[in-house]
C-alpha positions, 0 to 999 in steps of 0.5 A: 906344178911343184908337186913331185910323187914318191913310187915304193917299189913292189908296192909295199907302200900306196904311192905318195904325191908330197908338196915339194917347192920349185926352183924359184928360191923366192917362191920358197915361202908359199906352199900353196899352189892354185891352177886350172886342170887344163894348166895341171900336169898329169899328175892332178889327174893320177889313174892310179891310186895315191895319196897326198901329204897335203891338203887339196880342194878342187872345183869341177865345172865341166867334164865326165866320169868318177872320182873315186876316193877311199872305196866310194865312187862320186860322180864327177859333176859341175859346180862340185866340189872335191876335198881331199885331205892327207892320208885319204886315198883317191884316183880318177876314171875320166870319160871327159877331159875335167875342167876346173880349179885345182888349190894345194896348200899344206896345214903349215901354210893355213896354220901360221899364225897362232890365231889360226890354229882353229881354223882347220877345226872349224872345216867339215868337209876336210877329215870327215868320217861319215860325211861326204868329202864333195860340195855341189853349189848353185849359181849365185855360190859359184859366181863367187868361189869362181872369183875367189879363185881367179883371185888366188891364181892372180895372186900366186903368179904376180909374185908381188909385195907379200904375196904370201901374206895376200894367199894365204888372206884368199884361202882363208876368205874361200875356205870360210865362205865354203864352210858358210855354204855347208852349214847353210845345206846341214842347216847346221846350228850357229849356237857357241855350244854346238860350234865348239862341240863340232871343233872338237869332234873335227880335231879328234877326227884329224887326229885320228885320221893320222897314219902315225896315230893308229894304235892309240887309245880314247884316253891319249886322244882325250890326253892330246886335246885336253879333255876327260875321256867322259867329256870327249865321249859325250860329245863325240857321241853327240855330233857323229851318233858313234862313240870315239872307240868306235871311230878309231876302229873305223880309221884303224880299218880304212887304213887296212883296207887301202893297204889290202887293196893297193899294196902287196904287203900281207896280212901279217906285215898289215897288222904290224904296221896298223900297231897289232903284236898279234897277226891272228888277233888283227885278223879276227878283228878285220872280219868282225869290223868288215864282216869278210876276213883280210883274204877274202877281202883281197880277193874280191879285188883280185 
């Protein structure tokens, strides 16, 4: 498997697991890759917390224990899916070897052409706020989602004619087909206006979930995608029940909290690196977004 993990050392920093190529230089193109967890390094299975540069979609079908992504638990189920997205933080505790399908891809590879620039707008369970980033399917889903990826993990290791080409066709049918699932258990409306009410509110949350983008305002988001503030106000408010302000302070504190909880750094280097000039003022806002200040905080987990 072609990824390969950065370590900071004294950990200043959260472990970071990055896509990296192998050394088949006519693989070079295909930054996707798709195998089974028994044919997975170590790696896919970390029991300590990380987090990845690219995006990871893995379905269990057999196995035990809890996959913890963020600060929630989820118990690891069959027929399940786990979506993880860059930045998140996640780890596993297994009291039974995990059966299942691993795919890895980056954003370049799903996002080449143009006309695929939406596509990751339109996924929900990738970038979710409040939403849970796991998927449990029935019999007749998993029939096709095991062909699916049968077909991807073929594909990736014919190295044939366009092989990139075929992956990236695959990806695109299984992610659909994933999304078509979702929508069917939210009962989700299919109507033009909610479509792209939800494309946006799924752009803005990608936005926001970036490490880089902390310490902007509602105005450069609204900047970034082309709208009034008023508009991605109402319609932000509309699809998730909390304003963009509120959003933002929601990320801006996850982020915190997986520095307080897995990283040595203090409060003060924290809040520098969260965009705060002001350590004291970081700290009163921490306590009144958790309710517990930054030490308390820490020392739960101690």
């Amino acid at each position: 498997m072609s990824l390969n993990t950065q370590i900071s050392v004294a950990k200043q920093d959260i472990p970071l697991h990055t896509f990296r190529m192998g050394i088949d230089t006519t693989r070079a193109d295909i930054p996707i890759e798709c195998l089974s967890f028994s044919a997975a390094p170590a790696l896919a299975q970390a029991t300590y917390p990380h987090r990845h540069d690219f995006y990871e979609v893995l379905y269990i079908t057999g196995g035990a224990g809890t996959h913890y992504i963020d600060f929630n638990a989820y118990e690891i189920k069959p027929n399940t899916f786990y979506f993880i997205s860059p930045g998140q933080v996640h780890y596993w505790e297994t009291t039974v070897p995990i059966e299942g399908e691993i795919l890895v891809f980056t954003s370049d590879f799903l996002l080449l052409a143009p006309s695929d620039y939406m596509v990751l707008h339109e996924l929900s369970f990738f970038h979710t706020v409040e939403g849970k980033p796991t998927l449990t399917v029935g019999e007749a889903d998993h029939a096709h989602i095991q062909a699916l990826f049968q077909s991807l993990a073929a594909e990736f290791r014919s190295n044939k004619f366009r092989t990139s080409s075929v992956l990236r066709a695959y990806l695109h049918i299984l992610l659909i087909h994933i999304q078509r699932i979702c929508a069917q258990q939210d009962d989700a409306s299919d109507s033009p206006a909610d479509n792209a009410a939800q494309s946006l509110t799924r752009q803005f949350k990608q936005l926001v979930a970036q490490p880089a983008n902390l310490g902007q305002s509602v105005n450069d988001y609204a900047s970034q995608l082309s709208v009034s503030v008023n508009h991605l106000n109402k319609i932000i408010k509309t699809t998730t029940g909390y304003t963009p302000g509120q959003l933002i302070r929601q990320e801006v504190v996850l982020e915190a909290k997986r520095l307080f909880r897995h990283t040595e750094l203090n409060a003060t280097e924290i809040a520098f690196r969260l965009g705060f000039t002001d350590p004291s003022y970081f700290g009163r806002y921490f306590k009144r977004e958790v309710g517990v200040s930054p030490g308390q905080f820490r020392q739960a987990f101690a």
